[in-house]
C-alpha positions in Angstrom: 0.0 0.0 0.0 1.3 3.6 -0.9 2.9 5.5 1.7 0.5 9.1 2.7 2.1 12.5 2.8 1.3 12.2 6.7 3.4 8.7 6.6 5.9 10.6 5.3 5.9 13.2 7.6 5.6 10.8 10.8 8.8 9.3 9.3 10.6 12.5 9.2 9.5 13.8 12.5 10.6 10.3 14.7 14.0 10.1 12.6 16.7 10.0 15.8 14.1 11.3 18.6 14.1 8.1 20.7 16.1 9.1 23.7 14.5 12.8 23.4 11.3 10.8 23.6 12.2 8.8 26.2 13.2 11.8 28.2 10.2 14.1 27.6 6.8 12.2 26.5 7.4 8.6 26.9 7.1 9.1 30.5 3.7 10.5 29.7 2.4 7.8 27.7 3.6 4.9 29.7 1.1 5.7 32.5 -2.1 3.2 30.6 0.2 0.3 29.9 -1.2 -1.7 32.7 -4.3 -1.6 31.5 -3.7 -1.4 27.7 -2.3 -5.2 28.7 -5.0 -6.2 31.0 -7.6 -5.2 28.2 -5.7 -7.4 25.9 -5.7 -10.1 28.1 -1.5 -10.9 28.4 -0.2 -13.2 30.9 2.0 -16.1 31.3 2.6 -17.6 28.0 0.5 -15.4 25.5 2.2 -14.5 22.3 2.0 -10.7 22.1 3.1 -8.3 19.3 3.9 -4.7 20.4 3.1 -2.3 17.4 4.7 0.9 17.6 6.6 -0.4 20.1 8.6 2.8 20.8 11.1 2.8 23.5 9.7 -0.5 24.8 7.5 0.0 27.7 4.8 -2.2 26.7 7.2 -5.1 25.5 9.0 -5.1 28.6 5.8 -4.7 31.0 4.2 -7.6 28.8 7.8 -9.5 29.2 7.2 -9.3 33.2 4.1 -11.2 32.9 5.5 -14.0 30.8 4.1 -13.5 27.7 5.9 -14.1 24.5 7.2 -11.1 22.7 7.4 -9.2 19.5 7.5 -5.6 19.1 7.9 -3.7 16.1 8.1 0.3 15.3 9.3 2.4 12.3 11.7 4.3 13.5 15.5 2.1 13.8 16.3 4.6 17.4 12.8 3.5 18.9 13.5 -0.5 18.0 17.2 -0.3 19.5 15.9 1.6 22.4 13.1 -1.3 23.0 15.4 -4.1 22.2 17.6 -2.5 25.8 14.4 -2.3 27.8 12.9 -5.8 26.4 15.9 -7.9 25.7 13.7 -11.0 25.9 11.6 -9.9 23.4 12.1 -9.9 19.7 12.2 -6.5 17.9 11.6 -5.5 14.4 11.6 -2.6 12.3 7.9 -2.2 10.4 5.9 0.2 9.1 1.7 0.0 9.5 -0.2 -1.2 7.7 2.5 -4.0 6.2 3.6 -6.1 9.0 6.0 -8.9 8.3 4.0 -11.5 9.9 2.1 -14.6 8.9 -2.1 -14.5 9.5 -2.8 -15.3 13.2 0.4 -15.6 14.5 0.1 -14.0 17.8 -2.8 -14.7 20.2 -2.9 -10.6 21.3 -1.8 -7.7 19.4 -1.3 -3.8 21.8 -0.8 -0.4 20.0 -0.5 2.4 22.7 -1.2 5.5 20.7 -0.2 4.0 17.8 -2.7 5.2 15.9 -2.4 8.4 16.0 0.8 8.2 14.3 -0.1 6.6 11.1 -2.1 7.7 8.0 -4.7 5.1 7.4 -6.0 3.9 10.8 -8.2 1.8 9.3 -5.9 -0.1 7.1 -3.8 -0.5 10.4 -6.5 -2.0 12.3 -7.1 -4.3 9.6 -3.6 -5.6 9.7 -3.9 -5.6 13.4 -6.9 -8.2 12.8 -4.6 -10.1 10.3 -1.8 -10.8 12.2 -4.3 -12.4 15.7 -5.8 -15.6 15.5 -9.1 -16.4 15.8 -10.7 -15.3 19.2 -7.1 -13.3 20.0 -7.3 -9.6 21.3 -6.7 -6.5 20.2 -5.9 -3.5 22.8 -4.7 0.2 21.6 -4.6 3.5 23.0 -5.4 7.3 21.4 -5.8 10.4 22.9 -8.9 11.6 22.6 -9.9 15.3 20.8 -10.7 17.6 21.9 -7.8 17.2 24.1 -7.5 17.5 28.1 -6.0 20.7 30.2 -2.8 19.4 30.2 -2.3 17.6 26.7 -3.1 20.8 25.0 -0.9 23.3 27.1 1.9 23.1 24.6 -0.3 23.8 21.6 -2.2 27.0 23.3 1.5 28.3 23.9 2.1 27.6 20.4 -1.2 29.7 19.6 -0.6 32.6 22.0 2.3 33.0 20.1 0.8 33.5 16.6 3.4 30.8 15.8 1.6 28.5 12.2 1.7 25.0 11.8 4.4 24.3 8.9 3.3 23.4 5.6 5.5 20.1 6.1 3.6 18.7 8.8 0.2 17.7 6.8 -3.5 16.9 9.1 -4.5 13.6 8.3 -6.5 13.0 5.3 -10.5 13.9 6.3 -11.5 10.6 4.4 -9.1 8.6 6.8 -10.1 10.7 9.8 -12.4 9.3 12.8 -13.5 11.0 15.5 -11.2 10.5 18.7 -14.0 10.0 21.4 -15.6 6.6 22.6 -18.0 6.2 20.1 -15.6 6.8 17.3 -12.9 4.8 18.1 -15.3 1.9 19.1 -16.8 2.8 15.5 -13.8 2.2 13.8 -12.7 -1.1 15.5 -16.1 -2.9 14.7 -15.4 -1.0 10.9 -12.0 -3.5 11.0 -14.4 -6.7 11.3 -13.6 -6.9 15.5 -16.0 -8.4 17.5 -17.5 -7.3 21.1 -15.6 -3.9 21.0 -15.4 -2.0 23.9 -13.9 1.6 24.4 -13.8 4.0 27.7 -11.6 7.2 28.5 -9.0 7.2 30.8 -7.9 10.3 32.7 -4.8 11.2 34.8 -2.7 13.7 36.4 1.1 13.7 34.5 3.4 14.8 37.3 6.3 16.4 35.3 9.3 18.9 35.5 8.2 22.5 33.5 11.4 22.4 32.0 11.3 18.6 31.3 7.9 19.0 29.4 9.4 22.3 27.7 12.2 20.0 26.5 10.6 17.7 24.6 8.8 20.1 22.5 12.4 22.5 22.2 13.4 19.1 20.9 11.1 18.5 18.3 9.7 15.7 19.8 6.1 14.5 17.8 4.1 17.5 15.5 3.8 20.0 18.2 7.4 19.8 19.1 8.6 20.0 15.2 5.6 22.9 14.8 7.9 24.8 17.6 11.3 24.0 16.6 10.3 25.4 13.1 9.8 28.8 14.0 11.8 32.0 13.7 13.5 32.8 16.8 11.2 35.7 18.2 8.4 33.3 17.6 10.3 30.6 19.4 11.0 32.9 22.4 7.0 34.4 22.3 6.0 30.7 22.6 8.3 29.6 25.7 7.2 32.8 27.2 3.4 31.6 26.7 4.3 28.5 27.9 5.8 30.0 31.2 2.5 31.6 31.9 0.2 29.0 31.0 1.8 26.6 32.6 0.8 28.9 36.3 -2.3 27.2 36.0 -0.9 23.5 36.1 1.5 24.1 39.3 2.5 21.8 41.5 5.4 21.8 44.0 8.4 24.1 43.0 9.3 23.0 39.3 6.9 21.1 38.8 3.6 20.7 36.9 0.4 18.5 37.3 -1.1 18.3 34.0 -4.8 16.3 33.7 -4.9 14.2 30.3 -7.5 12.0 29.0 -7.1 8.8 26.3 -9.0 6.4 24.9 -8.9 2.9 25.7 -10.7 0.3 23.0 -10.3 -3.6 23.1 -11.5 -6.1 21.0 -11.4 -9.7 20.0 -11.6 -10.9 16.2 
């Protein structure tokens, strides 16, 4: 299947920002592994596949309960970073939707915000489906839209500052679009042939360092971080002093930020 102009652009934004990642917004998204793997059902013995795998969280969690292990992500710094934190498991450099797997190989597949990072979510799902057997589970994460307090700090800093989105960072395609709440990401499972599909939200506080959160975006870690890095420098400066203010409203002790986020949680069998 040919690559989208937001493939292309994922690739381009990811290239070398594992360890920046790592640092900044992995912490972030590692908070609904537990229950991304409880949904999916892995335990002792379960063969599991890990897509989008990034710096390994999930593979290594799912490791710790026994299960079998394959992860797989398309950037190379995300699967060498995973193959450290899971070295029991068995990583893999792939790119949704064309996995390099045999039908029904693995009796659960997981995806934590995987989808949001590829340009047909659909077609992903449907390899998702492909690649479990019979009666296996499906688990994945997105965050939903609109976005919580906290998720969407860094893009009202970007906003205050009059800073544009670059022309190099394209929206998804509206005909591959869904819409990130409960009913639409339940929607599209069930679209992907899964069976008794259920999706909820899940909310939490992210207990971060201002200047740790900061650095991820000053990084160009993910579109928001690339939309900042992209700027002119007065622009740049206008946003971090947005952020500074803004981010009054998120205090916590002395540093520190509490910032309230909200994903989506949908499981499935086929």
């Amino acid at each position: 299947m040919e690559s989208t102009a937001f493939d292309a652009s994922e690739r381009r934004i990811w290239a070398g920002r594992a360890k920046a990642y790592a640092g900044s917004f992995g912490k972030l998204c590692a908070h609904p592994v537990p229950q991304l793997l409880d949904a999916a059902r892995v335990r002792d013995g379960v063969r599991v596949l890990d897509v989008g795998t990034g710096t390994g969280t999930v593979a290594a969690a799912a490791c710790a309960r026994g299960a079998r292990v394959t992860g797989v992500d398309a950037e190379i710094s995300m699967v060498e970073l995973a193959a450290r934190a899971a070295p029991s498991a068995d990583m893999h450099l792939a790119v949704l939707p064309q996995l390099p797997f045999s039908d029904g190989l693995f009796d659960a597949v997981t995806g934590n915000f995987v989808l949001n990072h590829v340009g047909r979510p659909r077609a992903a799902l449907a390899e998702l489906r492909r690649v479990v057997r019979p009666g296996g589970r499906i688990a994945v994460t997105i965050w939903s839209v609109p976005a919580a307090a906290g998720q969407a700090l860094l893009g009202r800093a970007v906003e205050a500052a009059g800073a544009v989105r670059p022309s190099h960072i394209p929206a998804l395609a509206t005909e591959d679009d869904f819409p990130r709440t409960e009913a639409g990401l339940a929607g599209l499972l069930t679209s992907a042939g899964l069976k008794d599909v259920v999706c909820e939200s899940v909310r939490w506080d992210h207990h971060t360092e201002a200047e740790e959160w900061w650095g991820g975006a000053a990084d160009g870690v993910g579109a928001i971080g690339q939309t900042v890095v992209s700027q002119p420098d007065h622009t740049l400066g206008g946003i971090k002093r947005h952020f500074d203010l803004l981010s009054a409203e998120f205090a916590g002790p002395p540093g520190r930020l509490v910032l309230p986020h909200t994903a989506l949680l949908a499981h499935a069998r086929r």
